[in-house]
Backbone as numpy.savetxt, mean C-alpha at the origin, in Angstrom:
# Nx Ny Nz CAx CAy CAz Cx Cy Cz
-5.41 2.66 2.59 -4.45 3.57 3.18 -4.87 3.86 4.61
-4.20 3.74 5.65 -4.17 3.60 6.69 -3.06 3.98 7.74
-3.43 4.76 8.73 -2.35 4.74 9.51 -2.72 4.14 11.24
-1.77 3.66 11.90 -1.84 3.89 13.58 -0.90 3.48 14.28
-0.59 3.54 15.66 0.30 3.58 16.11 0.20 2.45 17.44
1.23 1.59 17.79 1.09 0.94 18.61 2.19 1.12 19.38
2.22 0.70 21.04 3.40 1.06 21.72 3.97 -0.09 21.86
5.68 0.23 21.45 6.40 -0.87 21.65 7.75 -1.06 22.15
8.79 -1.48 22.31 9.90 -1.37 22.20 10.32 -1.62 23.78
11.50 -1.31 23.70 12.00 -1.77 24.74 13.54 -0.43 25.79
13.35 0.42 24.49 14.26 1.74 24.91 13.56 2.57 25.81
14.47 3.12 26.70 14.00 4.14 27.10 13.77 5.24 26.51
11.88 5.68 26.86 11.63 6.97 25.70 12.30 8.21 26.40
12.12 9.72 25.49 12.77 10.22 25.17 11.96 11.32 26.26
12.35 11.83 27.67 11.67 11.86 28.39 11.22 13.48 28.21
12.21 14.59 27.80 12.02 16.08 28.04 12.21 16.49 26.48
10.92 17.62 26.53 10.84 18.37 24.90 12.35 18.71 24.24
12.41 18.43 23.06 13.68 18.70 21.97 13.28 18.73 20.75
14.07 19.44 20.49 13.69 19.73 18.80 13.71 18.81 17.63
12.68 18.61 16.72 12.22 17.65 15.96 12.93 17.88 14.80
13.78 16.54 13.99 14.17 17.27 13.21 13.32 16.65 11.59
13.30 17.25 11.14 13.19 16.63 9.78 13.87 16.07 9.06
13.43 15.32 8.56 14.14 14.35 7.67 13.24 13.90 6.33
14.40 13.95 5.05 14.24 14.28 3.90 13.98 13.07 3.29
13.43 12.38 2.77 13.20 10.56 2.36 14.38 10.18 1.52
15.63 10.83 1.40 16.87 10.18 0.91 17.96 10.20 1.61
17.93 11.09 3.27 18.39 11.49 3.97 19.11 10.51 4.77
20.52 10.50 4.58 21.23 9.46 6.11 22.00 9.28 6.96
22.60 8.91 7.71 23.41 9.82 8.64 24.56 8.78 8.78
25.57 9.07 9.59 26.40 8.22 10.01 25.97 7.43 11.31
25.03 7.67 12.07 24.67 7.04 12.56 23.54 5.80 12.30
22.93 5.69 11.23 22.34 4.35 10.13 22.45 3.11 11.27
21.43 2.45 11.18 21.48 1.21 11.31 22.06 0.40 9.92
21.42 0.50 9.22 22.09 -0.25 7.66 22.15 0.55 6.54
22.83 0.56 5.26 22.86 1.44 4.41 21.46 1.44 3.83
21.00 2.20 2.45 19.96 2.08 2.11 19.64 1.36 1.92
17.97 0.16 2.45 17.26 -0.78 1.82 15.86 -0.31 0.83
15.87 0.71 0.56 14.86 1.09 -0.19 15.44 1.12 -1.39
14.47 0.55 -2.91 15.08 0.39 -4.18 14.03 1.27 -5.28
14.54 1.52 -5.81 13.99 2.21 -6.94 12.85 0.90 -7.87
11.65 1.07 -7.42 10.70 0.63 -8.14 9.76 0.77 -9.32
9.17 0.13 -9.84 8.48 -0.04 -11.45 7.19 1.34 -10.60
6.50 1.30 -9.36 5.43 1.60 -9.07 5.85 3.40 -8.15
5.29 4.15 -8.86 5.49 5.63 -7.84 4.18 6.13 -7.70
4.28 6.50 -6.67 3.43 6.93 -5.70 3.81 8.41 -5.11
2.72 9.79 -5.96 2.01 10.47 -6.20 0.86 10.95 -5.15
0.92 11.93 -4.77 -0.11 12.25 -3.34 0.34 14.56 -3.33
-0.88 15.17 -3.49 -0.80 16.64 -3.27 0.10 16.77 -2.13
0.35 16.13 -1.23 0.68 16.37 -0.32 2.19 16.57 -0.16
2.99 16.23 -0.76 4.59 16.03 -0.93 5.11 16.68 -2.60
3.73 16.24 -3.44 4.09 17.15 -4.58 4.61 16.30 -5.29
5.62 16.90 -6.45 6.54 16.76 -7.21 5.84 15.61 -8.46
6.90 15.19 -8.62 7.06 13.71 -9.49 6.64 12.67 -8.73
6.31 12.57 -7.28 6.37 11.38 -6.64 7.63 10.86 -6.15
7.30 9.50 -5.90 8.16 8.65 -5.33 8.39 7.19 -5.57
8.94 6.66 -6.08 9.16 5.39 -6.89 9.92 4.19 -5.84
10.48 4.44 -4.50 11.62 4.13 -3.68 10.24 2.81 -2.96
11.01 2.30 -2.93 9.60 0.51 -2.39 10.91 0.06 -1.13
10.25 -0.38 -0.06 11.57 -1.00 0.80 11.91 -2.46 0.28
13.21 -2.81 0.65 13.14 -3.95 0.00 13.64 -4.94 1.15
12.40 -5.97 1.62 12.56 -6.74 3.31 13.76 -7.47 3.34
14.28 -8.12 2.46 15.25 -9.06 2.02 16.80 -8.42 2.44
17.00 -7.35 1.44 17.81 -6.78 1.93 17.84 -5.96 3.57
16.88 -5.76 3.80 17.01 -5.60 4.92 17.08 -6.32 5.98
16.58 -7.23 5.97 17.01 -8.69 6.55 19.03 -8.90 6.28
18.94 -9.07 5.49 20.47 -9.14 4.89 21.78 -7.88 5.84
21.10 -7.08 5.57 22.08 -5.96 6.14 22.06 -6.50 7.45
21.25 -6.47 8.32 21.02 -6.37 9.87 21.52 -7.79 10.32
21.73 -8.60 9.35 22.36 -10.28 10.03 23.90 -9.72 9.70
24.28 -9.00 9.19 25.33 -9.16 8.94 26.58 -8.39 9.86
25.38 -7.28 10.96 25.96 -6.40 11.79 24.77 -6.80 13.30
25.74 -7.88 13.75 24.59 -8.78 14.84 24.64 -8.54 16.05
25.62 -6.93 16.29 25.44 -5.59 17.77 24.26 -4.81 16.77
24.47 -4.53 15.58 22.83 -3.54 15.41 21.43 -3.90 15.58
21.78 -5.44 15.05 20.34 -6.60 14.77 19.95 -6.58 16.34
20.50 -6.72 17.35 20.35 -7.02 18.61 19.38 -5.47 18.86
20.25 -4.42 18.92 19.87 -3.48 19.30 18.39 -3.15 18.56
18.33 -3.03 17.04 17.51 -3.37 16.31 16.16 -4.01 16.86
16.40 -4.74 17.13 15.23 -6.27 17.79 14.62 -5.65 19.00
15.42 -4.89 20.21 15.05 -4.91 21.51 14.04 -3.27 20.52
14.64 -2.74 20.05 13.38 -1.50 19.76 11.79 -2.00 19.38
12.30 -3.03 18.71 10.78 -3.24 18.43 10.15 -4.44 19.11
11.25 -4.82 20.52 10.11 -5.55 21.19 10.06 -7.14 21.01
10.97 -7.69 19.99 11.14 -8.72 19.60 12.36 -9.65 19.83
12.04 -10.58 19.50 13.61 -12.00 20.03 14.77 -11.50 19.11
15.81 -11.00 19.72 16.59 -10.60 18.68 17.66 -11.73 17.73
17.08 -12.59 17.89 17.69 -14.06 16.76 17.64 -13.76 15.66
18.49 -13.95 14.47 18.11 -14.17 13.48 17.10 -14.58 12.71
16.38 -15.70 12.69 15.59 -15.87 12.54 13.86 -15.06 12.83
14.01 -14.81 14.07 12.84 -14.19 14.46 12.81 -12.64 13.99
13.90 -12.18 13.59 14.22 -10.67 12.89 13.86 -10.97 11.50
13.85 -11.80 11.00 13.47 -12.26 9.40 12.26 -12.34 9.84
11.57 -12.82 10.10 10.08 -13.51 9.86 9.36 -12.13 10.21
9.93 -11.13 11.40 9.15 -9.97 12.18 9.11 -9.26 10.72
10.13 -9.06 9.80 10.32 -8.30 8.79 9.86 -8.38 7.48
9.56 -9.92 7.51 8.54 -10.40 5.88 7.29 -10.13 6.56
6.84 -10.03 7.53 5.14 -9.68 8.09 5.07 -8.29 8.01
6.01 -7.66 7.54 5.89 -5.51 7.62 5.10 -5.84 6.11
4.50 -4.30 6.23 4.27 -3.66 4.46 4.71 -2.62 3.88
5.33 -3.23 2.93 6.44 -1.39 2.09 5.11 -0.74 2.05
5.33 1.08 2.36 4.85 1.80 2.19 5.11 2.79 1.82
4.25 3.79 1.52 4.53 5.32 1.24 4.33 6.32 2.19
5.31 6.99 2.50 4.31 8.24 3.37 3.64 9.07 2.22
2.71 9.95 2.71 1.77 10.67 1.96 1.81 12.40 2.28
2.38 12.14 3.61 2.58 14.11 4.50 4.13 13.79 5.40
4.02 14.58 5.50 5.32 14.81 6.84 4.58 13.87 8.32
5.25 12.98 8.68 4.69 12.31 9.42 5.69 12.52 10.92
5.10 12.12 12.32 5.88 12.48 13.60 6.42 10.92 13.85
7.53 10.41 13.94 7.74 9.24 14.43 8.96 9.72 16.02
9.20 8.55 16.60 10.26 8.30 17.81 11.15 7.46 16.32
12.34 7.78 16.01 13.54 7.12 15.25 14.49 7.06 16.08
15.25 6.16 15.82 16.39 5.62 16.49 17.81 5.49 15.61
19.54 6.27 16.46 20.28 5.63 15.61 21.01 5.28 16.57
22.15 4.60 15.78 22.76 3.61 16.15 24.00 3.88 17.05
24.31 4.47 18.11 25.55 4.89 18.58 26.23 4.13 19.80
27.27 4.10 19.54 28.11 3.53 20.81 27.31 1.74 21.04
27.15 1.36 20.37 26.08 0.10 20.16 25.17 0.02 21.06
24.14 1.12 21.05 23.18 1.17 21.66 22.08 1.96 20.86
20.93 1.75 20.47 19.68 2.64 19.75 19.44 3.88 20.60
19.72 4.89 19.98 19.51 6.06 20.59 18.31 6.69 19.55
17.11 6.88 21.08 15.81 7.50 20.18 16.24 9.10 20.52
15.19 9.58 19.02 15.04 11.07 19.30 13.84 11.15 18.27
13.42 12.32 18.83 11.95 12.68 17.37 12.11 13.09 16.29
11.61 12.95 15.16 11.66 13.60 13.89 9.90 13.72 13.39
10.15 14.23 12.24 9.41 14.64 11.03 10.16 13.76 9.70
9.19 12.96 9.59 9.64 12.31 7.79 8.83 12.58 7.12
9.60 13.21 5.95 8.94 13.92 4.83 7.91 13.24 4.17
7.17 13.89 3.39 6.21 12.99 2.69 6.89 11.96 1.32
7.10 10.77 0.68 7.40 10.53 -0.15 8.57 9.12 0.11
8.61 9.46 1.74 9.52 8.48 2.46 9.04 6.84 2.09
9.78 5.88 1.88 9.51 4.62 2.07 9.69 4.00 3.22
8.94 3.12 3.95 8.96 2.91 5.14 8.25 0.86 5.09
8.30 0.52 6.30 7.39 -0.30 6.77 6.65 -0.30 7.51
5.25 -0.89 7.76 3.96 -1.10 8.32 3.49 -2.45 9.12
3.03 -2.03 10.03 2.74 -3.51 10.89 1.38 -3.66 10.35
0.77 -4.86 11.29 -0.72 -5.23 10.63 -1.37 -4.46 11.68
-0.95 -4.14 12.84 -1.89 -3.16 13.46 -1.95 -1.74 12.45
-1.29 -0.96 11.53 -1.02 -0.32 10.65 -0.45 1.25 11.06
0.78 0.34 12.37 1.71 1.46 12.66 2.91 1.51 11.87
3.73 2.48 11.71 4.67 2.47 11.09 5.92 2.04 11.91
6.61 1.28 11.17 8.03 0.55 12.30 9.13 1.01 11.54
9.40 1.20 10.54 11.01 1.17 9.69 11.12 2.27 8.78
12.27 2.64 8.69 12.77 3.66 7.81 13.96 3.23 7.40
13.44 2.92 5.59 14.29 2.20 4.97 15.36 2.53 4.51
15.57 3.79 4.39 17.07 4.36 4.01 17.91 4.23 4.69
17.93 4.20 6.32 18.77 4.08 6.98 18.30 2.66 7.98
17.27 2.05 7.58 16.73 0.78 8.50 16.78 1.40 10.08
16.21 2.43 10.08 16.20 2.60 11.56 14.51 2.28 12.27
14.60 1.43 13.41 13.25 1.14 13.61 12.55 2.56 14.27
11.24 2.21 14.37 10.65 3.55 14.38 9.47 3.36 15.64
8.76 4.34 16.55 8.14 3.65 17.61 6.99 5.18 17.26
6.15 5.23 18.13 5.39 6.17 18.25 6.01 7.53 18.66
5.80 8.38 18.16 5.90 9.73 18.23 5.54 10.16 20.02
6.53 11.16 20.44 6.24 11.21 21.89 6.14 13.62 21.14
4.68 13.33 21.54 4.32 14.63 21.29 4.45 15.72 22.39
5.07 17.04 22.13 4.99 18.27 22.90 4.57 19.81 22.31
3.66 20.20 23.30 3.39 21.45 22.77 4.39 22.60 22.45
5.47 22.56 22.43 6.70 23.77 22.54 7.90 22.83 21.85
7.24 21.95 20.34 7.94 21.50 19.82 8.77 22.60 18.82
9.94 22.27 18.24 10.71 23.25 17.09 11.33 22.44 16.41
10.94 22.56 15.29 11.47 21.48 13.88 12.89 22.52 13.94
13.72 21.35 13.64 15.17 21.50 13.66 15.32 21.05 11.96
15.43 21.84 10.82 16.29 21.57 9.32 15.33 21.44 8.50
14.03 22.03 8.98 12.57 21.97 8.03 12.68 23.17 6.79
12.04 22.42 5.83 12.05 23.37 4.99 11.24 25.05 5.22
11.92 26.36 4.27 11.48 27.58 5.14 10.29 27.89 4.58
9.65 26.59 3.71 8.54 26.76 3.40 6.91 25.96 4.20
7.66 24.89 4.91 7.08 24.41 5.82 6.19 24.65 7.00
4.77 24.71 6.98 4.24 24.69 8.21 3.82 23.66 9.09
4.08 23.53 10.40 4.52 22.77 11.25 2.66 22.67 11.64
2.01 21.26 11.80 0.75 21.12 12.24 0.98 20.97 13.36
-1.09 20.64 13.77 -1.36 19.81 14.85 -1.38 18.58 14.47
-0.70 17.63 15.18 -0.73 16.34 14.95 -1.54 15.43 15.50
-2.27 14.72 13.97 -3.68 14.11 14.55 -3.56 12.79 14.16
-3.09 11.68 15.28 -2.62 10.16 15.21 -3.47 9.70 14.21
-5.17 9.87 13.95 -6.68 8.98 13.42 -6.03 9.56 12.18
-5.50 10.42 11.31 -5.24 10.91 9.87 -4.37 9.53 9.37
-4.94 9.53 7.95 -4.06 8.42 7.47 -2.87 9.13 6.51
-2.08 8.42 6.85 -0.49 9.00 6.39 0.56 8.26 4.98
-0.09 7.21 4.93 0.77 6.40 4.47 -0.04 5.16 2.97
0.35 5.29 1.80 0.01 4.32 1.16 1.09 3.20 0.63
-0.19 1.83 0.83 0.42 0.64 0.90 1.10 0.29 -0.44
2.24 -0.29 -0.76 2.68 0.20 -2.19 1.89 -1.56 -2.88
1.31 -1.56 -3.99 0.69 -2.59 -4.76 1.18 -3.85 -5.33
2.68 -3.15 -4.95 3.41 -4.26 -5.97 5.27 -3.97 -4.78
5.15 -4.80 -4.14 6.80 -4.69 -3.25 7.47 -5.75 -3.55
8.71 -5.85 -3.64 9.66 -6.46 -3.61 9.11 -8.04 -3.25
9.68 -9.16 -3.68 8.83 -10.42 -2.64 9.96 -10.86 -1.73
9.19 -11.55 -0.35 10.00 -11.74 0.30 10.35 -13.45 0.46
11.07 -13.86 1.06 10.93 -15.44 1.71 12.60 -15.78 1.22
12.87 -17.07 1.99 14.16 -17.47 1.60 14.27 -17.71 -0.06
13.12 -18.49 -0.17 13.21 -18.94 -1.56 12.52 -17.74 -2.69
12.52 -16.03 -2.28 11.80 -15.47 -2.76 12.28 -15.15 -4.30
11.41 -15.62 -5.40 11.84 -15.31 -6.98 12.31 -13.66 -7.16
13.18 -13.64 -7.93 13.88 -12.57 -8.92 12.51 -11.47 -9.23
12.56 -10.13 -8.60 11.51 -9.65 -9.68 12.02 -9.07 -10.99
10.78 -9.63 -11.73 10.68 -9.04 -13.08 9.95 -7.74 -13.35
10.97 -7.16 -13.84 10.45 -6.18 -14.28 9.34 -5.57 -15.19
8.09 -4.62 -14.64 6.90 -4.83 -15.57 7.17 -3.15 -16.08
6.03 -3.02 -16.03 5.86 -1.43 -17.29 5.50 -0.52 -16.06
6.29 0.38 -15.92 6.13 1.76 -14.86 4.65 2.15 -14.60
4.58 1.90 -13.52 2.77 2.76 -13.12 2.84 3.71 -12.40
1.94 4.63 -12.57 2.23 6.11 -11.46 0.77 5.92 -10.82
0.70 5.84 -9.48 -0.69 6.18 -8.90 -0.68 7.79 -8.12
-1.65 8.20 -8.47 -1.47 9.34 -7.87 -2.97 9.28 -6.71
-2.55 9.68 -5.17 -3.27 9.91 -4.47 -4.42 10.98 -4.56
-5.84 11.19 -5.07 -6.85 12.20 -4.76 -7.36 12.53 -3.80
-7.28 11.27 -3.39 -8.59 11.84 -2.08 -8.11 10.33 -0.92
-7.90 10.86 -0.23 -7.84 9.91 1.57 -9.42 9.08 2.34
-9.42 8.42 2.02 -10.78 7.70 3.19 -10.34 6.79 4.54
-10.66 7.62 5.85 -10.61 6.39 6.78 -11.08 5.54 6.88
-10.41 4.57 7.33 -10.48 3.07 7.48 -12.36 2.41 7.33
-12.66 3.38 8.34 -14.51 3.44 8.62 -15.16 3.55 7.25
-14.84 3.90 6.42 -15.63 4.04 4.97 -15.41 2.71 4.59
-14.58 1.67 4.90 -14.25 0.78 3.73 -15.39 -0.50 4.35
-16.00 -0.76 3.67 -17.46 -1.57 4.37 -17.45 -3.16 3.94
-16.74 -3.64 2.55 -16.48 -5.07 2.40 -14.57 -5.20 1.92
-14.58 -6.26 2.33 -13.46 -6.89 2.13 -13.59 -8.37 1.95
-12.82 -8.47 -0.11 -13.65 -9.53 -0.43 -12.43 -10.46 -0.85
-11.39 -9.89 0.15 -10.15 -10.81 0.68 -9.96 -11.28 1.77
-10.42 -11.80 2.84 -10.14 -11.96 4.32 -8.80 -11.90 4.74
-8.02 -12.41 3.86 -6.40 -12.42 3.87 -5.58 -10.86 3.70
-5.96 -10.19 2.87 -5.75 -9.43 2.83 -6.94 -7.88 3.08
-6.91 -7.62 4.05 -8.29 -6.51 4.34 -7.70 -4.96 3.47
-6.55 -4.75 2.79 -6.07 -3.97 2.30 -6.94 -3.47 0.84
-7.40 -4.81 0.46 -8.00 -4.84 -0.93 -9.63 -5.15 -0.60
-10.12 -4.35 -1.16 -11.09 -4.36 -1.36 -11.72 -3.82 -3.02
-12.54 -5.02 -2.98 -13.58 -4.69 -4.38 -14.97 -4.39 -4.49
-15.47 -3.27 -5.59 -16.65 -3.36 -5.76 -17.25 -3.71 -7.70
-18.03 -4.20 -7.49 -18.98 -4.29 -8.74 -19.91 -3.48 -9.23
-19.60 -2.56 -10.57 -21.13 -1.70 -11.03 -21.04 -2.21 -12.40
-22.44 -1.61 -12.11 -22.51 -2.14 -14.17 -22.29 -0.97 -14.78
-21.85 -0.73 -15.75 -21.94 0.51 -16.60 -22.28 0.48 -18.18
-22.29 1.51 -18.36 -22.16 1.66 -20.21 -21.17 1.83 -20.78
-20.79 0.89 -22.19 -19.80 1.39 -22.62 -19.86 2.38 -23.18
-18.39 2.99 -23.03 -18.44 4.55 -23.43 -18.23 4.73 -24.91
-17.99 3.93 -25.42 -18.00 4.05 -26.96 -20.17 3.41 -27.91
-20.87 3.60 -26.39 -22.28 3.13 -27.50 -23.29 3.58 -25.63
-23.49 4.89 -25.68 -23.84 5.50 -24.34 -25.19 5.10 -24.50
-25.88 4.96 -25.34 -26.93 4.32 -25.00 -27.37 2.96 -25.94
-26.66 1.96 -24.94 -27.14 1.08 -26.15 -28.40 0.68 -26.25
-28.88 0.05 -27.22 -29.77 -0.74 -28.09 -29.99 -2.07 -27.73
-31.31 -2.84 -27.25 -31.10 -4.47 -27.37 -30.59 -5.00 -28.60
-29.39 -6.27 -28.72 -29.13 -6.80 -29.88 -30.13 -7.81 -30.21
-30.55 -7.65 -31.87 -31.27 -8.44 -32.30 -30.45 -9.20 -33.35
-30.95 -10.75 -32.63 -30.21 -11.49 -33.64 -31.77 -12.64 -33.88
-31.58 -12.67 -35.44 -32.81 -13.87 -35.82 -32.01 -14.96 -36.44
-32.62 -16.27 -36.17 -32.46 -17.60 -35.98 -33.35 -17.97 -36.85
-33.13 -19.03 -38.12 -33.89 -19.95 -38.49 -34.08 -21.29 -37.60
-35.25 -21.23 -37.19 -35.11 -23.31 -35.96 -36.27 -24.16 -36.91
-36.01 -24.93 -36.17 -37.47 -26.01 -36.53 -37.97 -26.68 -35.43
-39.66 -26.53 -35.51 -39.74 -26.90 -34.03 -39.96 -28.26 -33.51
-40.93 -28.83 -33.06 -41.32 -28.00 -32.08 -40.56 -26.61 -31.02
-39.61 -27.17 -30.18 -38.55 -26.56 -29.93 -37.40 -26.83 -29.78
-36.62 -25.61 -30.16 -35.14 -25.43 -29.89 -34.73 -24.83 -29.47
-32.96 -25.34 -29.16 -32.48 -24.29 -28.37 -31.26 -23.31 -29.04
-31.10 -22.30 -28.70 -30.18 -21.56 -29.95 -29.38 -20.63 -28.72
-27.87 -20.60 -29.82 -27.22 -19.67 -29.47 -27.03 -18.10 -29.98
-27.18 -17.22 -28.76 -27.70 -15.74 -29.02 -26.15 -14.77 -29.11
-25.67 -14.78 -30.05 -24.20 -13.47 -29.58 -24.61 -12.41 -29.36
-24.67 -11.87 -27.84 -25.11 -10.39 -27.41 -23.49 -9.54 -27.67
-23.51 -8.63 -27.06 -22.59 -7.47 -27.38 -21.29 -8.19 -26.62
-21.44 -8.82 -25.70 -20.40 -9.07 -24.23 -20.17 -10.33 -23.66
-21.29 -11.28 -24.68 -21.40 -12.75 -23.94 -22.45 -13.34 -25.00
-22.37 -14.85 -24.96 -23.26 -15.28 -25.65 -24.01 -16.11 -24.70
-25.40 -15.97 -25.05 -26.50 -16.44 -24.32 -27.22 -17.22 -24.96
-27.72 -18.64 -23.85 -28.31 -19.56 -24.80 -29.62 -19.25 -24.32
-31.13 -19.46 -24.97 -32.43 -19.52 -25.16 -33.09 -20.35 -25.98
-34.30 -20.58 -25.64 -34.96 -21.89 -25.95 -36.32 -21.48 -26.39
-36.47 -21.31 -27.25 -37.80 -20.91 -28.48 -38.63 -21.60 -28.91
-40.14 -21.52 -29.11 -40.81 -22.57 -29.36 -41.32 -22.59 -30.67
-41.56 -23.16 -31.61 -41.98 -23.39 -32.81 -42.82 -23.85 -33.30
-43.58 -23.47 -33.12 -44.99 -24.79 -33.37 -45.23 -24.73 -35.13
-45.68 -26.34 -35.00 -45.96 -26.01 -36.97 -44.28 -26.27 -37.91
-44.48 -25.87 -38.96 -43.73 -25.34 -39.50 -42.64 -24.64 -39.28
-41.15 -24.96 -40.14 -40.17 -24.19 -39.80 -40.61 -22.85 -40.14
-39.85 -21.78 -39.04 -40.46 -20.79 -39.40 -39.13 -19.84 -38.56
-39.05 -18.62 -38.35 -37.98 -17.76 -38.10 -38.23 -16.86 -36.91
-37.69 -17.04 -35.46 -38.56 -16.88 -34.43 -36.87 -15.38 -33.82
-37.45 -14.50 -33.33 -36.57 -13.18 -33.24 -36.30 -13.06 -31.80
-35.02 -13.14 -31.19 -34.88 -13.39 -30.17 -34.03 -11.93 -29.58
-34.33 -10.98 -28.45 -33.65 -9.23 -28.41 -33.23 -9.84 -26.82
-31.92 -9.66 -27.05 -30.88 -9.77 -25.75 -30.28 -8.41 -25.34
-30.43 -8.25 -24.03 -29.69 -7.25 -23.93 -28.46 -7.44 -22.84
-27.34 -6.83 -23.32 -26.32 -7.59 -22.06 -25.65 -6.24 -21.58
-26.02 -5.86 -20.72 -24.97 -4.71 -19.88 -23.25 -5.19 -19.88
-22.46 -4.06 -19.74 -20.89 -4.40 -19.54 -20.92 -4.19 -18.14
-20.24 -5.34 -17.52 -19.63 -5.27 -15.84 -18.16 -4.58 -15.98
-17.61 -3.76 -14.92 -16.31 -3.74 -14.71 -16.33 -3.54 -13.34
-14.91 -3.94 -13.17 -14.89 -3.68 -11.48 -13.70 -2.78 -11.29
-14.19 -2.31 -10.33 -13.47 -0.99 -9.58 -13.21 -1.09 -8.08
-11.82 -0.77 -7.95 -11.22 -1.14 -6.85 -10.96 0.01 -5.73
-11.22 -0.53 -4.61 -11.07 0.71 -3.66 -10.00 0.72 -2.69
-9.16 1.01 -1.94 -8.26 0.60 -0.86 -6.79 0.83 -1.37
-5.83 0.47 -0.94 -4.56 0.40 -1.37 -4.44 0.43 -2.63
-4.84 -1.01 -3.14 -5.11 -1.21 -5.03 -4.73 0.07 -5.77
């Protein structure tokens, strides 16, 4: 989980203080770039910070791709916000390289809508629980309910949330806080992208936030999102186990025998001298599991 912000686009920013408004993660206006591309997903995502039940809403790139070819004054306008060739093509490919995400708090973005066929920025507040997209620098670009692209937040001290809840307190806004989790399981993308199947509902719930600086291996290069670690533990059903003893009739001189420990079977090689005789072999096998840290 990760957040940051990169500067981009191609609008003119939003030059004198105005009031921020909030916006609700189901929230949309008539001014929309595209109708909703966020879909109700198998995976919700859970965080103190927004509360409730969570949030189950995953963006879905495809359709969003889809909407924006199909309105090719928004796609244009669309494209120049974030800086990119506004072709078809190059609007697809910019958009399978995002990552569905979660917000986690009320986050500050620059949003844009769509008027008079031109992107008109202004500031907001998006609620916590919002589905969005993520670049690989791990700024936030999209807001999937209404596909409006999204740029860095242009901050003022004598800001006033405009439609915030009256329970709401308005922070200091600190860019290094991470805001946003990466959802585990999104929609797939590509021309030829398969049908998803539907699996069994998972709820993750957010505890605890670590910046980026804590995360020390990444044992994906492809993906630096995932990261794994290895401990050994005990199983919790035998807290302290016992070496297993298993005895073997051999004949020697020597042989080699197979040992069934608790978790694995282990081969060993025993010596016999003389006479068959019955030689006692004590294995002990710890349980591995692995435990995952990062997005996962």
């Amino acid at each position: 989980m990760a957040v940051g912000w990169l500067v981009g686009g191609g609008e003119e920013p939003v030059q004198a203080a105005e009031p921020v408004e909030f916006t609700a993660p189901t929230e949309v206006n008539d001014a929309a770039f595209t109708g909703p591309t966020d879909i109700a997903g198998q995976v919700t995502i859970k965080s103190g910070e927004f509360g409730g039940t969570g949030s189950n809403y995953v963006c879905e790139r495809e359709l969003l791709i889809t909407s924006l070819n199909a309105k090719p004054d928004r796609m244009k306008a669309w494209a120049r916000v974030e800086a990119i060739n506004p072709a078809p093509d190059s609007v697809a490919s910019y958009i399978r390289g995002l990552h569905p995400a979660t917000l986690l708090k009320p986050t500050r973005v620059t949003t844009h809508k769509f008027v008079n066929g031109k992107a008109v920025a202004s500031q907001a507040i998006l609620a916590g629980g919002t589905a969005v997209l993520t670049d690989d620098n791990q700024a936030i670009r999209v807001r999937c309910r209404t596909g409006s692209p999204l740029l860095d937040p242009i901050l003022s001290t004598n800001e006033t949330c405009k439609s915030c809840p009256s329970d709401y307190k308005q922070s200091t806004w600190q860019l290094s806080s991470t805001y946003y989790a990466i959802n585990p399981s999104p929609p797939p993308v590509g021309p030829n992208a398969p049908k998803t199947v539907p699996g069994k509902p998972v709820t993750i719930t957010v505890e605890k936030q670590l910046p980026p600086r804590y995360i020390v291996k990444s044992d994906d290069p492809s993906d630096p999102q995932v990261v794994t670690k290895t401990v050994t533990v005990h199983d919790p059903a035998d807290p302290t186990p016992t070496p297993v003893v298993q005895i073997k009739t051999v004949k020697g001189p020597t042989r080699t025998v197979r040992v069934q420990g608790k978790t694995q079977i282990k081969t060993v090689t025993v010596t016999v001298p003389g006479a068959p005789r019955t030689q006692t072999v004590t294995v002990t096998v710890p349980r591995t599991v692995t435990v995952y840290e990062g997005s996962g």
